[in-house]
Residue, then its C-alpha position, 0 to 999 in steps of 0.5 A: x221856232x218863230x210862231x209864223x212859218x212860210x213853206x215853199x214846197x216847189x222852189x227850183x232851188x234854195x233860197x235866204x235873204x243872202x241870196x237876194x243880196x249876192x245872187x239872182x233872185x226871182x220876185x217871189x222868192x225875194x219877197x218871201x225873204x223880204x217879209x220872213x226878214x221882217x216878221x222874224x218868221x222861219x222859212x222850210x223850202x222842200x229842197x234845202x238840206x241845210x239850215x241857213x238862220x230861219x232857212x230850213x229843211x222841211x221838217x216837223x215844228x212845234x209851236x207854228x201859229x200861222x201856217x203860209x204855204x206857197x203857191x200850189x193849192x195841190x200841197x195844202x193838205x199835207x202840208x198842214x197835216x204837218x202843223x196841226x193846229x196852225x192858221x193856214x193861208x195859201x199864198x199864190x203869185x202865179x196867173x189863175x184865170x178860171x179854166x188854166x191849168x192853174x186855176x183847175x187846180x185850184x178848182x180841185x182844191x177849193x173844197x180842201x181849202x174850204x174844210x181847213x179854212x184857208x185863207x188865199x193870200x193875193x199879191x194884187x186885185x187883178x189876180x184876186x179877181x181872178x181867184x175869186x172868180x175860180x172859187x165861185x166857180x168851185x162853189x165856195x165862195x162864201x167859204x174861203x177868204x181872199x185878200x191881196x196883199x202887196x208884195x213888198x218893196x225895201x223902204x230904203x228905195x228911193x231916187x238918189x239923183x243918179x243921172x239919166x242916159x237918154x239913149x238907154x233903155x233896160x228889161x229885167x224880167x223874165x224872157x218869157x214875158x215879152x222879151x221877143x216883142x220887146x226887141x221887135x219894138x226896139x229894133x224899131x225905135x232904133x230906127x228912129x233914134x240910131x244911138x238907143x242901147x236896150x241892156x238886157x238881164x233875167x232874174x235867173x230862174x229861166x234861161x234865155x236860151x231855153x226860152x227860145x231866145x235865139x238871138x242872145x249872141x251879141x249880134x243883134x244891133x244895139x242890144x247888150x245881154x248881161x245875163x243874170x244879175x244880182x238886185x243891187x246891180x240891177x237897180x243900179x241899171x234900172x236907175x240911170x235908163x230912161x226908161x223899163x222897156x217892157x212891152x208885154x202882154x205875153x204873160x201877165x203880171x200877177x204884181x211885177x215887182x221890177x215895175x214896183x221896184x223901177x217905180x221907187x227908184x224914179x225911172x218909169x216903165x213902158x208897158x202895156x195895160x196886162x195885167x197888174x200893171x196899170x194896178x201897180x204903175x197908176x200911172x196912164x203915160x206909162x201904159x199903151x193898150x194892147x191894139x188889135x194889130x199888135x196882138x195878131x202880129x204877136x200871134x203869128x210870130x208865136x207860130x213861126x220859128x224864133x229865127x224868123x221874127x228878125x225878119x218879118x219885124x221890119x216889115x211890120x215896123x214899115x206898117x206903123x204897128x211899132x210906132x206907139x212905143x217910138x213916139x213914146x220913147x222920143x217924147x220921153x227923151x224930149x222932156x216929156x219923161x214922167x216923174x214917178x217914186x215910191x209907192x206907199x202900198x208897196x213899202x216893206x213896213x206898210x206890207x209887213x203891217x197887213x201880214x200882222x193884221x192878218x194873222x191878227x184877225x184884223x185886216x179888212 
């Protein structure tokens, strides 16, 4: 038994490092992978039933130094009543603004997270702020730790020359971060420039259709959907577009691993500054703000049915509230394309390094 043992107690469904190689997989998962692989660590998920390598069935183990339990603060004490004697730390991805469900939760388990001396592990600043925030609220903020660390991207991800289409634009991202607003923006740009193609995927852990997406049937004009994809095929669309077109502000990114992910590989991302975005893509010609007529727009849409936004789209393009993505996308196409590449905060050694730090004793 590695001394080091990450437990996911609510994964939709098992997951290993072969699954981020051959299937869909969505960013937490993938890097937990991604940091077990590194650290020569176990993994238990709640609902595996058969062990893959370091992938296991929920179980009692000796031997566990470190104990990181994934996401929801609500397991924490039954969890490590599990380990006895373990370091434990709570690694959390999700938004936990001071007053959600989320972070009510983890207000309730502030005080058990203060009595086992847990350390809350963040994938970003913007999301440490937010639990730092819920803690002072709680009343422990002097007694249990934040810290951010990066989730990781592969050293190995880098450009590779691959040639650029002009007129392709992608989104791998879950629908519910802003896919709707996304197409609104792109029918508009596709106005303006008839021959733009947006190819559409998801990382697999939340359909489409489900998501409210109604237009997923090959009809609407010059968007491709290609369902749920595996990483390698993913990036591979990602390195050929001109750009991630991801104008989101529907569900903040804690991280956003396809924004880090685009960055290594060279292809910028167009998003707005929600988030963790800006944190990760340090980049200001790849972000637009959140305008007051954007956000309105949005927010009428949200009460409509979703057959109706194909309608109402063109009456807002005809207002101009699409132009800054427009203007965007055609700068870019004309030689103002910015030059991105791997980020050192996100490589896997650099990640995998403040992990050891941690579990040293040793990170600031």
């Amino acid at each position: 038994m590695s001394s080091v043992l990450f437990f996911d107690p609510n994964c939709q469904t098992p997951y290993s490092r072969q699954t981020l190689e051959e299937a869909a997989l969505g960013g937490t998962e993938a890097s937990v992978a991604r940091i077990a692989e590194t650290l020569d660590a176990e993994v238990m998920q709640h609902n595996r039933q058969v062990a893959e390598g370091r992938y296991r069935p929920a179980g009692e183990a000796r031997g566990v130094e470190h104990l990181v339990i994934l996401r929801d603060p609500r397991t924490v004490r039954n969890i490590c009543e599990r380990f006895p004697g373990a370091r434990a730390y709570l690694w959390v991805h999700d938004l936990l603004r001071p007053g959600s469900k989320r972070g009510r939760r983890l207000a309730a388990a502030a005080a058990a997270l203060a009595a086992l001396d847990v350390t809350v592990v963040c994938v970003s600043d913007f999301q440490r702020r937010q639990v730092e925030a819920v803690l002072s609220g709680a009343g422990v903020a002097t007694r249990v730790r934040a810290v951010t660390i990066y989730n990781p991207v592969d050293d190995a991800l880098t450009p590779n020359g691959a040639a650029v289409d002009a007129a392709k634009l992608v989104f791998f991202s879950s629908p519910n971060k802003g896919l709707a607003l996304t197409l609104d923006a792109f029918q508009a740009a596709r106005r303006a420039m008839p021959d733009l193609r947006l190819r559409v995927g998801s990382p697999g852990y939340k359909s489409l259709r489900r998501a409210g997406m109604q237009r997923v049937d090959g009809k609407t004009d010059g968007v491709e959907w290609l369902g749920s994809l595996p990483h390698a095929r993913i990036l591979a669309e990602v390195r050929t577009a001109l750009c991630v077109f991801y104008p989101n502000f529907a569900l903040p990114e804690t991280f956003g691993l396809a924004l880090a992910e685009a960055k290594a590989v060279g292809t910028p991302v167009l998003t707005h500054d929600c988030g963790a975005a800006a944190e990760v893509l340090a980049d200001p010609r790849q972000i637009l703000p959140i305008t007051r007529s954007v956000r309105l727009y949005e927010q009428a849409a949200q009460l409509l049915p979703s057959g109706a936004r194909p309608l109402i789209a063109p009456w807002a393009a005809r207002l101009g509230l699409f132009e800054p993505y427009v203007e965007r996308v055609r700068a870019w196409r004309n030689g103002e394309r910015p030059a991105t590449g791997p980020d050192a905060r996100f490589r896997l050694t650099a990640v995998a390094q403040r992990w050891r730090a941690l579990f040293a004793g040793a990170l600031e």
